[in-house]
C-alpha angles and dihedrals in degrees: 000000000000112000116246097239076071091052103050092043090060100042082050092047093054091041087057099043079050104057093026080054094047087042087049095044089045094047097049113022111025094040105034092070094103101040084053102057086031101251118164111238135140115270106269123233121209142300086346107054105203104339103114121225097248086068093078091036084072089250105120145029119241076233088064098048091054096044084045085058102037088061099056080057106054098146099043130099095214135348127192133244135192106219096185113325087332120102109213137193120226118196120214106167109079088221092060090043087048086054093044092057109014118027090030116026097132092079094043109039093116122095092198083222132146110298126165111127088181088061102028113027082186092058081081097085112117098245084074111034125120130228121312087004088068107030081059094043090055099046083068109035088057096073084066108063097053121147076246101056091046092054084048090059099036089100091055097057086041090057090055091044081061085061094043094054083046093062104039084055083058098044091051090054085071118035136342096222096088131189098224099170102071081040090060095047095050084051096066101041092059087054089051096047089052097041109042102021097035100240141085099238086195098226081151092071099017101039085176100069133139095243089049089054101055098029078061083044095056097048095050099084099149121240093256088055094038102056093041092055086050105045112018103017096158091063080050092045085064088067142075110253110250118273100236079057093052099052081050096064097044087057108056088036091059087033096052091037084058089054100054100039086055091054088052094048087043096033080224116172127202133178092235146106091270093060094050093051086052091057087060091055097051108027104022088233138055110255113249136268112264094227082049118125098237135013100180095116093100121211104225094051088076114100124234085256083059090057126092121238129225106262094049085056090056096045086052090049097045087046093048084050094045100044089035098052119044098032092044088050090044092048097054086046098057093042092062096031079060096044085045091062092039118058105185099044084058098058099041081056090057099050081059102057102028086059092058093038085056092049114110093251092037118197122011147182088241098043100056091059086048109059108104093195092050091042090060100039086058099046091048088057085052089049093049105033104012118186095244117032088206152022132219132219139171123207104236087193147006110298127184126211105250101241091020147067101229110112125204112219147234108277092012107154123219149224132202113173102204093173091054087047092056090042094052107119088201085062109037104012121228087018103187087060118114095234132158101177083075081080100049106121087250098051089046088055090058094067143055105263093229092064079082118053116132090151098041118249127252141028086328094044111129108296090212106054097123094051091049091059094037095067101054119037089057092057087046091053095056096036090050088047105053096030146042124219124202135154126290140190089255095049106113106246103214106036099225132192125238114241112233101045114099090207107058109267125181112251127227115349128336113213129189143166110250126196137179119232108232124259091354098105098056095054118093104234097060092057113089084202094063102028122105126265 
């Protein structure tokens, strides 16, 4: 029988080959990509590559490694970066980025992002699919963001503004001093639920209810999880999906099952997400606007393969919950954590909007697409704080750099960080500066129009971009009009990110002084309950 002296050293032997062949591998073939085509980059380290170590330790953003980066390479059109073991290329030249999403989008109109419906039925949501999965999936998804459809579903999101006001009136019973971040959030859950799922689930009063709890769940991915499904998702493929994910995904799918299978009993019918979701399991298509210019297409001439499943209804509804509710709370936050710093923006806002709220028809759908001061306030809180600090891209083909002969290659990922492009101070001087004239049609005229894109840019530009600004800028009009926000003892002076959340979340809480203007809430117009439309 062999010692086992004679044992353990070779098992050790074969352990340290193992791990001296992947360091090697790493060292001189993995990382070595961008020293060999002569790309600039930092220097990797393994087996991270440049993530920094503080990022585990909970004490960046992925936003913030790849804005730390883009600054040390001010003059070049693109770098490279290793996140793990996967080179990435990050963008920088807004004609490079136009020709990314826009000119040549059919070489890059993959994400590169986490994709397994077998192991995850929710993975099916557009933002991830793949190819001729998503191109067909879009086709049909688009129909329901129309400009038609939104102003379908404007009532809804006004209903739960009258909530919102509701609550607001009994937290100021009590203190001026208000938490507005968990109330914004409750806010927009409420808009999803009845939106996508076809019910108020009433966190804004409960804000212990079951579809709070899990929507909170879905979003907590936890930043080890979160950087590995966005740089490197086959290694996370290999895995099981975590379990808290996986509750999650049992629950909206039974949730959502029960919903539709209540309007069929009911024949209920709801201008919503749900029902439109319901017409692409039926019908295989939404059914047209009615100001649209031709309705021949005819419904029942789509065949069963045309139709959507199940389980593709309930990924679009839990994307449409994952990319709607984070970043549209978020976005409400910032904008009053901003106005509460500035003064006089604040109150130039609320001329505005007090002036339409006073009009004889009040608010309307129209209106509030039409209001040039709130339209800048709002694009100036995406510049400064936008909902994802980044966008992905794989190259589906070779694809060679116009004026050059560098060729980006087939799977390339890519980087464009949106959040260094709104923070650059050679784009938009003084960056860190709340301010809305950026946005004033000549301003806007001044700059590449790919240095501002918080929803992409494209035909895989964010789906949902009307509805995203839908959402809240009307919260922000009744909330600016009945109260005024200004800075407390309590306000957290720096915002900061969390850290495991791949869209840019407050953390912590998020305090402010809230007072009400005097006289404005009793009179008809300010109350999305009594206003017209």
């Amino acid at each position: 029988m062999e010692p086992l002296s004679a044992i353990l050293y070779t098992k050790t032997f074969w352990i340290t080959s193992l791990f001296l062949t992947i360091y090697l591998y790493l060292k001189y073939v993995v990382y070595n990509v961008w020293a060999n085509r002569g790309v600039p980059h930092d220097p990797p380290s393994i087996p991270l590559g440049n993530i920094p170590v503080k990022y585990f330790q909970g004490k960046t953003t992925h936003g913030a490694i790849v804005k730390e980066s883009y600054d040390r390479y001010k003059t070049n059109p693109f770098y490279g970066m290793y996140m793990l073991y996967m080179p990435i290329l990050v963008v920088k030249d807004p004609e490079l980025i136009q020709l990314i999403l826009v000119k040549h989008f059919n070489s890059f109109y993959n994400r590169g992002t986490l994709y397994n419906e077998s192991k995850d039925p929710l993975s099916t949501g557009l933002v991830r699919l793949y190819d001729e999965k998503w191109k067909r999936l879009r086709v049909k998804l688009s129909p329901t963001f129309t400009s038609g459809k939104l102003k379908l579903m404007y009532p809804l999101v006004k209903e739960i503004c009258d909530e919102l006001l509701r609550v607001y009136e009994d937290v100021l019973d009590k203190s001026d001093v208000v938490e507005i971040k968990d109330i914004t959030n409750r806010f927009t859950i409420d808009c999803i639920s009845s939106i996508a799922f076809g019910f108020n689930c009433d966190s804004l009063h409960q804000p212990d209810n079951e579809f709070l709890k899990y929507g909170k769940i879905s979003n907590d991915l936890g930043r080890v999880f979160l950087i590995f499904s966005f740089f490197v998702p086959r290694l996370v493929s290999l895995f099981p999906i975590p379990e808290k994910r996986k509750k999650v995904s049992e629950f909206f799918y039974d949730l959502f099952e029960k919903m539709v299978s209540h309007r069929r009993k009911d024949k209920t019918v709801r201008n919503d997400f749900l029902n439109m979701l319901m017409q692409l399991m039926d019908h295989g298509k939404v059914e047209e606007d009615d100001d649209a210019p031709s309705k021949s297409n005819s419904l029942t001439k789509i065949t069963d393969a045309d139709k959507i499943t199940m389980v593709e209804a309930v990924g679009q509804s839990m994307f449409f919950f994952a990319a709607g509710q984070e970043t549209t709370a978020s976005a409400i936050t910032y904008c009053l954590y901003e106005l509460s710093f500035n003064q006089d923006i604040q109150e130039e806002l609320y001329n505005e909007i007090s002036q339409v709220a006073h009009s004889p028809e009040g608010l309307t759908y129209e209106k509030l697409f039409s209001m040039p001061y709130l339209d800048m306030v709002f694009r100036e809180t995406l510049r400064k704080h936008p909902g994802a600090p980044m966008l992905n891209r794989q190259a589906s083909e070779d694809f060679v750099v116009p004026g050059s002969h560098f060729v980006i290659k087939k799977g390339t990922r890519i980087v464009i960080p949106i959040k260094a492009l709104h923070a650059d101070p050679d784009i938009y001087p003084d960056p860190d500066k709340f301010d809305p004239t950026r946005f004033t049609s000549e301003n806007k005229a001044k700059r590449h129009a790919f240095t501002y894109i918080p929803f992409g840019e494209g035909p895989r530009h964010c789906i949902g971009k009307r509805l995203g600004i839908l959402k809240p800028k009307i919260a922000l009009f009744y909330l600016l009009l009945n109260y005024k926000f200004s800075v407390c003892d309590k306000t957290p002076i720096p915002l900061r990110y969390m850290t495991d959340y791949f869209v840019q979340v407050p953390a912590g809480q998020v305090y402010l002084k809230v007072e009400k203007r005097n006289g404005t809430l009793s009179d008809k117009a300010s109350r999305p309950w009594n206003s017209a439309n």
